[in-house]
Phi, psi and omega in degrees: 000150206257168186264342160280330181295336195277004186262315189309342193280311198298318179307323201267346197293290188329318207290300190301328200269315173296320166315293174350285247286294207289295195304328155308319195293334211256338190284324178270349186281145160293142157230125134267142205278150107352064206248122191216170182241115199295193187266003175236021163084056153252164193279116198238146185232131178228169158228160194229098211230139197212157227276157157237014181235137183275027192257164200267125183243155173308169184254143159240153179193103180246150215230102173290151177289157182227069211239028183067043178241135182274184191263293187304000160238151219311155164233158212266141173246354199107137181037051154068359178252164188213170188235123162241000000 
């Protein structure tokens, strides 16, 4: 085996072993909703999804707007998918 096939090899091993990892690591994080009381009493819903591994991950924190829009509806991602 030549040393660009054995780099190509190594490169695709890596690219398919990460994929694994993250869909896994993403296919299993929990999530739970949240229910709170704001500091002027209206009734607030959050969800909460945390890691399943202990080494350290970033925070995301999306803060919807309150432009009449709910928490059950779709927002558009592109090429026909949506983000929820």
């Amino acid at each position: 085996m030549t040393m660009l096939a054995r780099g190509c090899l190594l490169i695709a091993l890596l690219i398919a072993w990460t994929t694994l990892i993250a869909a896994a690591a993403h296919a299993q994080a929990p999530t739970v909703e949240i229910t709170f009381t704001s500091h002027d009493g209206y009734p607030m819903l959050g969800k909460l999804t945390t890691p399943t591994t202990d080494r350290l991950h970033p925070v995301v924190i999306y803060v919807q707007t309150a432009e009449g829009a709910t928490v059950d509806m779709k927002r558009p991602l592109g090429s026909n998918r949506t983000f929820n």
